[in-house]
C-alpha positions as CSV (number, residue, x, y, z in Angstrom):
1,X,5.4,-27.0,-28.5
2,X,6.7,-23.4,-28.9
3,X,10.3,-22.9,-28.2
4,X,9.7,-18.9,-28.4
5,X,6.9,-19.6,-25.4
6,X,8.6,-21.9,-23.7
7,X,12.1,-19.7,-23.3
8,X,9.9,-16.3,-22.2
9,X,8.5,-18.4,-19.6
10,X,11.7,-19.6,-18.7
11,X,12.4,-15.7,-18.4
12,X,9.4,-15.1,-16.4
13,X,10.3,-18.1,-13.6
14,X,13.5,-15.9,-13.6
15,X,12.6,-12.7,-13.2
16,X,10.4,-13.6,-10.0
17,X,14.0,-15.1,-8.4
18,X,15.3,-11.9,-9.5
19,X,12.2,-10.0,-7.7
20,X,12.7,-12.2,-4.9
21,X,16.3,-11.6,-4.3
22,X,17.7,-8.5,-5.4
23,X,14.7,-6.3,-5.3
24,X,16.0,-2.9,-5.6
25,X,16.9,-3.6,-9.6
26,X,13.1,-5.1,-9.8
27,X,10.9,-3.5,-7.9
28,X,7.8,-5.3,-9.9
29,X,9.2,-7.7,-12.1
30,X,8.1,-10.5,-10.2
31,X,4.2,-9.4,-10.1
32,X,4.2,-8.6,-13.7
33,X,5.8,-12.2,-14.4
34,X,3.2,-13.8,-12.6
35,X,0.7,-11.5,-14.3
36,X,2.2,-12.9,-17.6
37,X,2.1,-16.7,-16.2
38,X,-1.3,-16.1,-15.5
39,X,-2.5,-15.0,-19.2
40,X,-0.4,-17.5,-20.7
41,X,-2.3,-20.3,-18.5
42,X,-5.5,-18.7,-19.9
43,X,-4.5,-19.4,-23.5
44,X,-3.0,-22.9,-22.8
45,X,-5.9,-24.4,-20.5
46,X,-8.8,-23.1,-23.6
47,X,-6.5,-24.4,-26.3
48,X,-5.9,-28.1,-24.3
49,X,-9.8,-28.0,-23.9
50,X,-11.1,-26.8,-27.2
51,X,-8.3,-28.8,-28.8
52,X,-6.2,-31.5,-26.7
53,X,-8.6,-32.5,-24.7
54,X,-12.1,-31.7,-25.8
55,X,-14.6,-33.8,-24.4
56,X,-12.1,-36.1,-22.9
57,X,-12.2,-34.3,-19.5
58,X,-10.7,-36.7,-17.6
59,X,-7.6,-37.5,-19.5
60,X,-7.4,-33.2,-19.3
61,X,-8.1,-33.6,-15.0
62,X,-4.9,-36.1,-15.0
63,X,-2.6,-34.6,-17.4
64,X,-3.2,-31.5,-15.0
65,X,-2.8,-33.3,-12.0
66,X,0.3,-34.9,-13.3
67,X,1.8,-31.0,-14.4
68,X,1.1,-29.2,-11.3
69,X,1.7,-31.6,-8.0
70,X,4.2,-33.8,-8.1
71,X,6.4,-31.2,-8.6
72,X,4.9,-29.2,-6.1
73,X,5.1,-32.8,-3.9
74,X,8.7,-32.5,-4.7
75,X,9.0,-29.2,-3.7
76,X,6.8,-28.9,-0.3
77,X,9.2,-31.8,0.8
78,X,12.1,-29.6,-0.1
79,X,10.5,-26.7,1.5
80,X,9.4,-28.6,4.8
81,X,12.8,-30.0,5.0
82,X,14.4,-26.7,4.8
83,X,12.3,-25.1,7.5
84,X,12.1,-27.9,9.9
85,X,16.6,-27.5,9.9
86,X,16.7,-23.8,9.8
87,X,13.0,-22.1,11.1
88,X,14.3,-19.1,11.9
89,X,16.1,-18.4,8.8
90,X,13.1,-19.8,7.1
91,X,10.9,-17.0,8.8
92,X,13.6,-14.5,8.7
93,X,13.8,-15.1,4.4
94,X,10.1,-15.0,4.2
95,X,8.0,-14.8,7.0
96,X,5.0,-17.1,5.8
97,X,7.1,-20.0,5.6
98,X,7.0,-21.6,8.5
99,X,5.6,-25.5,9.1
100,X,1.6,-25.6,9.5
101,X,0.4,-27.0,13.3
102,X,-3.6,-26.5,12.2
103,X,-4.7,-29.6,10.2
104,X,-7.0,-27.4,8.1
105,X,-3.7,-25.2,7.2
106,X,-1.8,-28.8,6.2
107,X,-4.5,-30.0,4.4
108,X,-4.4,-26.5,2.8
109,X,-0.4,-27.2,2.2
110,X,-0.8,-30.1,0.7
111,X,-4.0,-29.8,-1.7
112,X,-3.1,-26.0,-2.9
113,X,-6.4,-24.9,-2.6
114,X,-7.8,-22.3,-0.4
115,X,-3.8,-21.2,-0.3
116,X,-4.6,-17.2,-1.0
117,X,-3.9,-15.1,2.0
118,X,-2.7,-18.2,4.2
119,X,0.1,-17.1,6.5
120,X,1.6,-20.1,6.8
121,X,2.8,-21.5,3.2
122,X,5.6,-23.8,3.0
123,X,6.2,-23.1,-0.3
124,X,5.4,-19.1,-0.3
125,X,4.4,-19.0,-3.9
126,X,1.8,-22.1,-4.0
127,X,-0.8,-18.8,-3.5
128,X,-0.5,-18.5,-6.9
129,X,-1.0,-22.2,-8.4
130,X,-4.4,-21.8,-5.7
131,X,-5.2,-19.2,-8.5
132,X,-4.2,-21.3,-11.5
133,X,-6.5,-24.1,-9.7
134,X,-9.6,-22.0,-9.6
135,X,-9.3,-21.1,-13.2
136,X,-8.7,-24.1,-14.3
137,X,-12.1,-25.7,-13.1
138,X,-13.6,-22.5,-14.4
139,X,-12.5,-22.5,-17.6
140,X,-13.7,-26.6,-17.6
141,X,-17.1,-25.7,-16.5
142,X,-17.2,-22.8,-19.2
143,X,-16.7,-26.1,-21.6
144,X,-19.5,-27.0,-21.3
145,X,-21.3,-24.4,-22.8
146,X,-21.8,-22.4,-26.4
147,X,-18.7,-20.4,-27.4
148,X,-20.7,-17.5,-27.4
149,X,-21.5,-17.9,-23.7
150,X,-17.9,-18.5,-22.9
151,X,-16.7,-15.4,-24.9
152,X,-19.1,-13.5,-22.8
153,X,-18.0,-14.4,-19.5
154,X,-14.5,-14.1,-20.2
155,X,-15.0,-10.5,-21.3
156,X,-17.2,-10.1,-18.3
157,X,-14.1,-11.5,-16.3
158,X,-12.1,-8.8,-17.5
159,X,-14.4,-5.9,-15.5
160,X,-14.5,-7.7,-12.6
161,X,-10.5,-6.1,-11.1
162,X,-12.6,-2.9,-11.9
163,X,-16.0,-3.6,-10.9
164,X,-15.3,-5.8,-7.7
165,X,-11.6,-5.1,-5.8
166,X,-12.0,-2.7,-3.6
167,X,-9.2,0.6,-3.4
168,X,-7.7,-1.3,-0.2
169,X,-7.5,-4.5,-1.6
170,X,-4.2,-6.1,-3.1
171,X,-4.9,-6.3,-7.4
172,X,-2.0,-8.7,-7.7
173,X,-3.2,-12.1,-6.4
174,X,-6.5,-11.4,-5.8
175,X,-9.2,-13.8,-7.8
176,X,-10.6,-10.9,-8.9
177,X,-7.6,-8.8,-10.1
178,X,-6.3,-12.2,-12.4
179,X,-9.7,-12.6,-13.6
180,X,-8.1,-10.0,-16.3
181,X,-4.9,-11.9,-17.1
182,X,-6.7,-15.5,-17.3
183,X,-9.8,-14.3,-19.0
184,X,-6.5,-12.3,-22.1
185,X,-5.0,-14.9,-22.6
186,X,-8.3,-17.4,-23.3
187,X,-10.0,-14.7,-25.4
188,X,-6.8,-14.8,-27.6
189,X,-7.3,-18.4,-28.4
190,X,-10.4,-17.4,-29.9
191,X,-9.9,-14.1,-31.8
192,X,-5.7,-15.1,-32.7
193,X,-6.8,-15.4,-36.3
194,X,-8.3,-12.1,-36.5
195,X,-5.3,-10.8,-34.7
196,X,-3.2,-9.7,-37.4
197,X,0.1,-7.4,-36.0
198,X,2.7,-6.7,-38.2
199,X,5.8,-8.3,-37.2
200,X,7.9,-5.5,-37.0
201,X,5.1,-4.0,-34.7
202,X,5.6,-7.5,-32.6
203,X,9.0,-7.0,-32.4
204,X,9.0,-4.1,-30.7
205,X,6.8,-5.1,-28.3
206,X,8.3,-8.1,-27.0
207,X,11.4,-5.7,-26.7
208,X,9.5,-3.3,-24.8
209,X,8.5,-6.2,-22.1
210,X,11.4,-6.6,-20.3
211,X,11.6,-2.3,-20.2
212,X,8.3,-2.6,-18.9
213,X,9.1,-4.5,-16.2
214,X,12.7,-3.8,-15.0
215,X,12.9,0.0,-15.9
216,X,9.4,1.8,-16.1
217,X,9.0,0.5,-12.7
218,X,12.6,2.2,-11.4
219,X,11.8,5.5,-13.5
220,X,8.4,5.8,-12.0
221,X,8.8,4.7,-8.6
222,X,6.2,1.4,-9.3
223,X,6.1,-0.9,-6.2
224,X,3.1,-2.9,-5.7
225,X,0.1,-3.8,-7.1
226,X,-2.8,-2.5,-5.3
227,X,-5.5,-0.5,-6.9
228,X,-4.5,2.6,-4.9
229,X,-1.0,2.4,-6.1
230,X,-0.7,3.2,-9.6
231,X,2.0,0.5,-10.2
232,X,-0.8,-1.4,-11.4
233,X,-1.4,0.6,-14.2
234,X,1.7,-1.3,-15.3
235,X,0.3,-5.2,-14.8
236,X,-2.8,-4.1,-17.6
237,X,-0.3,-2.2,-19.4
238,X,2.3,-5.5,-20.3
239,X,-0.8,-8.1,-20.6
240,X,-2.1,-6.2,-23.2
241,X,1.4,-5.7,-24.7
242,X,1.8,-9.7,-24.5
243,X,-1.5,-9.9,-26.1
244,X,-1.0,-7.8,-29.4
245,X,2.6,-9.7,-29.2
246,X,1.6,-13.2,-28.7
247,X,1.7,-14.5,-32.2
248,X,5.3,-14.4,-32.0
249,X,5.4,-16.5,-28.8
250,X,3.5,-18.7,-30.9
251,X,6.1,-19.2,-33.7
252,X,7.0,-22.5,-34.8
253,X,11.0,-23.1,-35.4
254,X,13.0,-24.9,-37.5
255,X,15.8,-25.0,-35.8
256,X,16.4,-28.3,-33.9
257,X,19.3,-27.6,-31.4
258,X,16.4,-23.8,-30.5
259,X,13.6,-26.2,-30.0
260,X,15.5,-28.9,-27.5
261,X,16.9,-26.3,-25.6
262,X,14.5,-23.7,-25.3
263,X,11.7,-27.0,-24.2
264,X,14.4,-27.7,-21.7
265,X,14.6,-24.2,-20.7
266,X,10.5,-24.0,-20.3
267,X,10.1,-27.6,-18.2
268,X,12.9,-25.8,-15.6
269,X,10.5,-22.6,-14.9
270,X,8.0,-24.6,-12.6
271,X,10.3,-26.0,-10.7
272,X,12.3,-22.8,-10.8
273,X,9.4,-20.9,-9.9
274,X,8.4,-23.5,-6.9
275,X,11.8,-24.0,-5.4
276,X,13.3,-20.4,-5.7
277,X,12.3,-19.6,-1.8
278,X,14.4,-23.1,-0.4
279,X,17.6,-21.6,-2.4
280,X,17.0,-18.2,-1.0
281,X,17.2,-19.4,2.9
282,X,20.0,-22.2,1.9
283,X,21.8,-19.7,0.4
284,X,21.3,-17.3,3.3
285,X,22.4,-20.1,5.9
286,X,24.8,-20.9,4.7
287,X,27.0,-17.8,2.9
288,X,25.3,-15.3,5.3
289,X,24.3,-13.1,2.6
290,X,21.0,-11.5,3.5
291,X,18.3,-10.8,1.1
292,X,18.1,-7.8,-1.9
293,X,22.1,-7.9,-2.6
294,X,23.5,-8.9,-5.8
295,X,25.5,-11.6,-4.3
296,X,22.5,-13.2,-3.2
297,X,20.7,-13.3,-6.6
298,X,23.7,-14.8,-7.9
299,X,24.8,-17.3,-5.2
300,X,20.6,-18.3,-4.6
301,X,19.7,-18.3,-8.6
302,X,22.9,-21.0,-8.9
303,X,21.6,-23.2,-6.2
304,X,17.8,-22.4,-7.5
305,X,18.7,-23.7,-10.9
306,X,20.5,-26.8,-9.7
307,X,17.5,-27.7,-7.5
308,X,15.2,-26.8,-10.8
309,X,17.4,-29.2,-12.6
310,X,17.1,-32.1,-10.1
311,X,13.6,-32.0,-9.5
312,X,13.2,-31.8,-13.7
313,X,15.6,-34.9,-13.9
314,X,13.2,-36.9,-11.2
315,X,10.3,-35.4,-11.9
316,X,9.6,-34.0,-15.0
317,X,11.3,-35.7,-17.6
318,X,10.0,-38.8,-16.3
319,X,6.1,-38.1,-16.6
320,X,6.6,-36.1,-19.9
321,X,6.5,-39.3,-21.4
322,X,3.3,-40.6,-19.4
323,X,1.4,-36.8,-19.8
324,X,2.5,-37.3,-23.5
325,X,0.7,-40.8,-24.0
326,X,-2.5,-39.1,-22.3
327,X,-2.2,-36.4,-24.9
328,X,-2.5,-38.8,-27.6
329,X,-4.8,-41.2,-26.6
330,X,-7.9,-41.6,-28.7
């Protein structure tokens, strides 16, 4: 739909493996990525309801269902594969992942939701689609009512990391703390013609974004994302540079050969994003290389992307073309 869109959040996906295994060169990339995910989801999910899929709510429900889990099908199987043959270098890589005994905590595994804060994940970064989940059926409910009510709430949404996260809480993660990156990205959708940045001005910020995230953090000494740390100073900091930035995400292209592979390129960074953690301990098992080392990033990203390719091959690419025909039904 946007090639420019669809390649940054190939970039994001990436920068989370990066964050994940070679952490000293990233020290926050991968929060502020999923910060970024978050506000993007915003925009999308208003502009598929308001747009897409207004008042056909449940061709939206399916579409959604068929986007999120049966890659994340695909990848729990991968992920409980993985740590049923190697546990301890399953809980050595990340120590949540580890196979569920509680049926509540399978359940939990297998629907996504009520996934924040479990300790026992066997894909580690589900936490975050929990988040996507709850949005979603808020932003549906909010559908329901007058624009003006929705505009209110979202801006009300944006207070609440302030308002409601306490100093010893986590900000990244917390339903609370991505109220702000959700609640961006929708009330783009509905100011975006009023938004008028001059491209130059754009331009620099979408150059500054990857400064913001791999070397303000390093010059700084940004680690975390909690409100007593002020690292995440730097998560409001980037949304609101995606936001004044966004109409060139939004850019159409005429260029054929940009479009195909940049789509290509955005379909691989769900799968990229879910599967990351299986290449991490495969790669450890089987190259010994431990975690945070550049040889890790390298040897884990390969087999990440091959494992992002197959699950995109038998996955993906199949139900584009049934999510596709849901889009354009009447």
């Amino acid at each position: 739909m946007y090639p420019n869109l669809s390649l940054f959040r190939f970039y994001l996906a990436f920068c989370v493996v990066i964050f994940h295994f070679y952490r000293d060169i990233a020290p926050q990339a991968g929060t502020l990525a999923v910060f970024l995910f978050f506000m993007i989801s915003g925009f999308l999910i208003v502009k598929l309801l308001e747009e897409t899929y207004k008042e056909r709510y449940r061709e939206f429900i399916t579409n959604r269902f068929l986007r999120l889990y049966p890659t994340y099908l695909f990848a729990l199987l991968c992920g409980y594969i993985i740590i049923k043959a190697f546990p301890v270098e399953s809980l050595h890589i990340n120590p949540v992942m580890s196979l569920p005994r509680d049926l509540n905590i399978i359940l939990d595994n297998i629907f996504i939701f009520d996934l924040y804060g479990q300790p026992q994940r066997v894909v580690p970064v589900a936490w975050s689609l929990n988040t996507e989940l709850n949005f979603y059926i808020l932003f549906l409910v909010l559908s329901f009512f007058s624009i003006k009510l929705r505009k209110f709430v979202l801006f009300g949404l944006m207070l609440f990391p302030f308002l409601f996260v306490r100093k010893d809480l986590v900000f990244y993660g917390h339903f609370f703390g991505s109220a702000i990156a959700f609640s961006l990205g929708a009330l783009y959708y509905y100011y975006k013609d009023k938004i008028r940045i001059n491209v130059i001005v754009q331009y620099f910020l979408v150059i500054s974004i990857p400064i913001i995230m791999f070397i303000v953090p390093i010059l700084f000494n940004f680690s975390g994302a909690r409100i007593i740390d002020i690292g995440w100073i730097n998560h409001i900091i980037i949304l609101f540079v995606l936001f004044f930035s966004f109409e060139f995400f939004l850019k159409k292209s005429n260029n054929i050969q940009y479009s195909k592979v940049s789509e290509f390129l955005g379909m691989l960074s769900y799968p990229l994003f879910l599967l990351h953690w299986v290449a991490s301990v495969i790669t450890y098992k089987f190259f010994e290389i431990d975690r945070n080392s550049l040889e890790h990033l390298l040897i884990g990203g390969g087999i990440a992307l091959i494992l992002s390719v197959l699950a995109y091959l038998l996955i993906e690419k199949p139900l584009s073309y049934k999510r596709k025909r849901i889009r354009e039904m009447c």
